[in-house]
N, C-alpha and C positions, 0 to 999 in steps of 0.2 A: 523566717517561718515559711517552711512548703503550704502550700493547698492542697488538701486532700478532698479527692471527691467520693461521693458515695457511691455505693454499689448500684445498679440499674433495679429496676421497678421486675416483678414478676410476681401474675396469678397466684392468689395464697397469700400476699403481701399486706403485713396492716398499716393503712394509713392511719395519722390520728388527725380528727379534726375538731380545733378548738379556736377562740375568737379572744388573741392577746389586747385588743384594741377592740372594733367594736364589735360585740352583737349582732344577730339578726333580729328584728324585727320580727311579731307575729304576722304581719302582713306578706311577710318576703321569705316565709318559711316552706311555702312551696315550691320557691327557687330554688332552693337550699336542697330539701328533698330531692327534689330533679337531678340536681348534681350530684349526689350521694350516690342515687342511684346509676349515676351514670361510672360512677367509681367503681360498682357492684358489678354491673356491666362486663367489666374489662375484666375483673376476677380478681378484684382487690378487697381483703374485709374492711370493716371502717369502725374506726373507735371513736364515737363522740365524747368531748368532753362536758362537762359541768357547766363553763364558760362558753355558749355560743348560742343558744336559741332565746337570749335576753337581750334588752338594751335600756340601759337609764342613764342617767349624767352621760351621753356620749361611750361608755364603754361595755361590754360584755357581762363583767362583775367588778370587785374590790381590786386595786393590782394587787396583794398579798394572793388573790386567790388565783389572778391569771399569769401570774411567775409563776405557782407552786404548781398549775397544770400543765403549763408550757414547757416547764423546766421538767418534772416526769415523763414528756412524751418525748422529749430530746433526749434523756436517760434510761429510757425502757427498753429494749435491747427484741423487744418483739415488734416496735414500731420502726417504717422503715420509712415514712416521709411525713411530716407534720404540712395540712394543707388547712390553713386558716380559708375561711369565708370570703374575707374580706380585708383591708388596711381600714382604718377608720384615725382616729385624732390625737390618741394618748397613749400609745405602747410606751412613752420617752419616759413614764412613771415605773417599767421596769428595769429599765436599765442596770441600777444600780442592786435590783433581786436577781438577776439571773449572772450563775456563777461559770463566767466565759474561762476563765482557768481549767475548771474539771471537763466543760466540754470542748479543749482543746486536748483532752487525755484520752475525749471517749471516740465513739467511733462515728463517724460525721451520717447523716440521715436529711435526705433530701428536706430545704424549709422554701415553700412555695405561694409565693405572689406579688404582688408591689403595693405601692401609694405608702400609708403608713410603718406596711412590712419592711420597710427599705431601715427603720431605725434599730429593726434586731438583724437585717441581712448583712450592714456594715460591718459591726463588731464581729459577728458570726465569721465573716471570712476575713477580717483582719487581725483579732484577737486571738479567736478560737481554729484558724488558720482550715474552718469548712469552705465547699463552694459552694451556693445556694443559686439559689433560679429565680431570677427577675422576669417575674412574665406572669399570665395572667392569673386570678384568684380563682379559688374554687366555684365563685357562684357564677362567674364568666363559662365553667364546664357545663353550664346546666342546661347549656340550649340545646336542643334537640338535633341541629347540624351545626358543628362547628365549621368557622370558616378554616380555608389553609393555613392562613397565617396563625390562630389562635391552636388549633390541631400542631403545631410544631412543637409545642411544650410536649406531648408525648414521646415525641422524636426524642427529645434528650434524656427523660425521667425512666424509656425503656432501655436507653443504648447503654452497652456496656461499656466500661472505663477505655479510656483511648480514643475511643469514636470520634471521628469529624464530621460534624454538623452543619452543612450548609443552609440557610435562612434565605429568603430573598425578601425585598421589598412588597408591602401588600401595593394590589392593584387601584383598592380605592379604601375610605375612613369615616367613621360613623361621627356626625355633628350633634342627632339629637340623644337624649337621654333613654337610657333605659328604663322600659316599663314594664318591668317584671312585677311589678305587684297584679298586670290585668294582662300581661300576656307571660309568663314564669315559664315556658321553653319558648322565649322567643332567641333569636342567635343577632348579632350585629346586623345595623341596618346600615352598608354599608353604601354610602351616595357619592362623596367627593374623591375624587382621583387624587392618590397618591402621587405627591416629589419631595423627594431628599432634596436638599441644596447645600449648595457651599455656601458659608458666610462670607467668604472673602470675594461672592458672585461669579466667580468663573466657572465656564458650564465643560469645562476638559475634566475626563477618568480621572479619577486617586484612587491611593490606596494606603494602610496603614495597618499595622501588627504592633500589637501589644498583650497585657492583661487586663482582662476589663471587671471595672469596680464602678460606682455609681449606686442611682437610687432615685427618689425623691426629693427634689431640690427644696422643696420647703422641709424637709430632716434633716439631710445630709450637709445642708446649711447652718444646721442646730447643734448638729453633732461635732463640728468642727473645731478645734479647740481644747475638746474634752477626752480623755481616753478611748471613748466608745468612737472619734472619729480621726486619726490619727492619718490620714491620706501621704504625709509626706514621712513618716515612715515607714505604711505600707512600698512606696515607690523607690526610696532606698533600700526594701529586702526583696526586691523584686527589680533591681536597674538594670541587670543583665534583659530580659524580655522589654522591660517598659509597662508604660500603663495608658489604657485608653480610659478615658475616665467618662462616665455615659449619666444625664440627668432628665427631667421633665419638670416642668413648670406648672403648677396644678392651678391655684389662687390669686398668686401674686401680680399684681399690676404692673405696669413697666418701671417705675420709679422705684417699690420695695424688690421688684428684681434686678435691679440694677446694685443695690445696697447690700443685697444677699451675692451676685455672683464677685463682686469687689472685696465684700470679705472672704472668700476665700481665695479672689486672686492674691490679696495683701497677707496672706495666711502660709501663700505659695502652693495652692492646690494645681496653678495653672504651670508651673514652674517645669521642663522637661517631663512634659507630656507626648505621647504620640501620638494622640489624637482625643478629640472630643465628640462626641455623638449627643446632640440636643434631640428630645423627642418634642412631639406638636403640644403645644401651650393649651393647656385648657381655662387659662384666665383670659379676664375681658381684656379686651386691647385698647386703643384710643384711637378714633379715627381723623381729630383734627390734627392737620398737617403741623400743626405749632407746635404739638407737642411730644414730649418723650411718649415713643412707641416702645412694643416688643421687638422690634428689632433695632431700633437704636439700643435700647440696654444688652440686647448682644454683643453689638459692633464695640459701643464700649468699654462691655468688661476683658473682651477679648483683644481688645486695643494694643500694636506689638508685641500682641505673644506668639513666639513661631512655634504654632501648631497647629496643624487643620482641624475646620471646625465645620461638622454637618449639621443641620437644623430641621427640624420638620420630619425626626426619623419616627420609624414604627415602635415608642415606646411614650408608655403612660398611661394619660387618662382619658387620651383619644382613642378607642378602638380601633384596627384591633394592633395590637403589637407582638413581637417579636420576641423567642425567648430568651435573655442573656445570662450566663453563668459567672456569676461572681466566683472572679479566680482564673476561669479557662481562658487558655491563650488564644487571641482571635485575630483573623485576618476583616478589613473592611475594602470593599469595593465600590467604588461610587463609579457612575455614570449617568448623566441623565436621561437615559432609558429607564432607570434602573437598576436596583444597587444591590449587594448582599452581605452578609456576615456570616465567617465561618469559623467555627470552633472547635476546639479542640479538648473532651473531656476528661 
């Protein structure tokens, strides 16, 4: 199956914004607003759906009602990117409603953000053979000055098909939380200095070209197994290029990450890869020496597999990160200066 990407973004263009997962909150609805309006800004109209300014059990609404929205704004032929809010904990209840066969007929439209989005971004670009954009969610547009790194999602959503996109590494990364419920255009608080590193520790240049696919490790770990996560047949209709396979660590403790990247080593996720791109872990680590850390369960899962392995890159749930298109062909540059990814739309 090809990759098809979508057309580029241009004033007059409707986005739709609707919340497959979860809800905004009345508290964090002038985030939300802010972003909207920052959408309007550019000269974009904006369709809200049904599905987005609630939240209860963890999601938006009912899933019968957030397929049936999701799946009309993927099929509406006046909508030209779908930008959810947010990832939240339960999209994995749509799966089996939305009909990835018709929107491999129809005509692919930008789907934009990560964390939980990553479980309709896989099938999307694996089944329905679109490319989607791993990179930040719409309430992350709400700050009033975006930094560079986060401002590079536009770079790609305006370029025209063909475009090479070069990314660099952010200069530093946000530790604490966002408080948009008492500061709603505040932008990344950006304190600790960025490095990429090799797993394998050696601090000499690489570099690696492939297609890049990925997501959310606590998903695409879920996904594995099942139709909606087929990774070793995407990489067989795709072995001419290769595959860079790129993930983030949101929850998981070193021990259930260790369980999660093992099955999909023994699943053959890690099998003739061209590279792996780990973004910054946002679960708690362990600091006693005795015990399994996050990075033993790397070295680990990654144990004799010859493929270079980055860790600690600009994607996830550490701000701010980098955009990547599921599908586009990407070169990666590492050096410990400073590193980059470039793509190819």
């Amino acid at each position: 199956m090809s990759v098809l990407f979508p057309p580029r973004l241009v004033p007059g263009d409707v986005i739709g914004v609707t919340a497959p997962s979860s809800g905004v909150p009345q508290q964090l609805h002038l985030r939300l607003e802010l972003a909207i309006k920052n959408l309007k800004r550019k000269g974009f109209q904006v369709r809200e759906g049904n599905c987005l300014r609630s939240q209860h059990k963890n999601k938006s609404s009912g899933k019968l009602s957030r397929a049936e929205e999701l799946m009309s704004y993927f099929t509406d032929p006046e909508i030209k990117a779908v930008m959810p809010p947010w990832g939240g904990d339960l999209a994995m209840e749509l799966l089996e409603l939305i009909d990835f066969n018709l929107l491999a007929r129809s005509k692919p439209k930008w789907f934009v953000g990560f964390s939980d989005l990553s479980t309709l971004h896989f099938p999307l670009t694996t089944l329905s053979g679109w490319a989607t954009l791993h990179g930040p969610n719409l309430m992350d547009l709400g700050a009033h000055e975006l930094d560079v790194t986060t401002q590079a999602v536009w770079e790609i959503l305006e370029s025209n098909r063909g475009t090479v996109i070069k990314q660099y590494s952010s200069t530093a990364f946000q530790v604490d939380e966002n408080q948009w419920g008492t500061a709603a255009g505040e932008g990344f608080n950006l304190t600790q200095k960025t490095k990429w590193k090799r797993l394998d520790g050696v601090t000499s240049s690489l570099s690696f070209s492939g297609r890049l696919i990925g997501g959310c490790l606590e998903i695409i770990s879920r996904l594995a197994g099942t139709p909606f996560g087929n990774l070793p047949l995407f990489k067989a209709n795709n072995s001419v290029q290769g595959i860079i396979l790129y993930f983030e660590n949101v929850e998981m403790a070193p021990c259930e990450l260790t369980r999660a990247l093992f099955s999909l080593r023994l699943q053959g996720w890690f099998d003739n890869l061209n590279g792996v791109l780990i973004g910054r872990s946002a679960a708690p680590d362990v600091s006693d020496p005795t015990k399994h850390n996050y990075l033993d369960a790397l070295k680990a899962a990654f144990e004799n597999v010859a493929v270079p392995v980055l860790y600690d890159v600009d994607i996830g749930h550490i701000p701010p990160q980098i955009s990547l298109v599921n599908g586009a062909n990407a070169t990666v540059f590492f050096t410990e200066n400073g590193s980059s990814v470039t793509q190819q739309l």
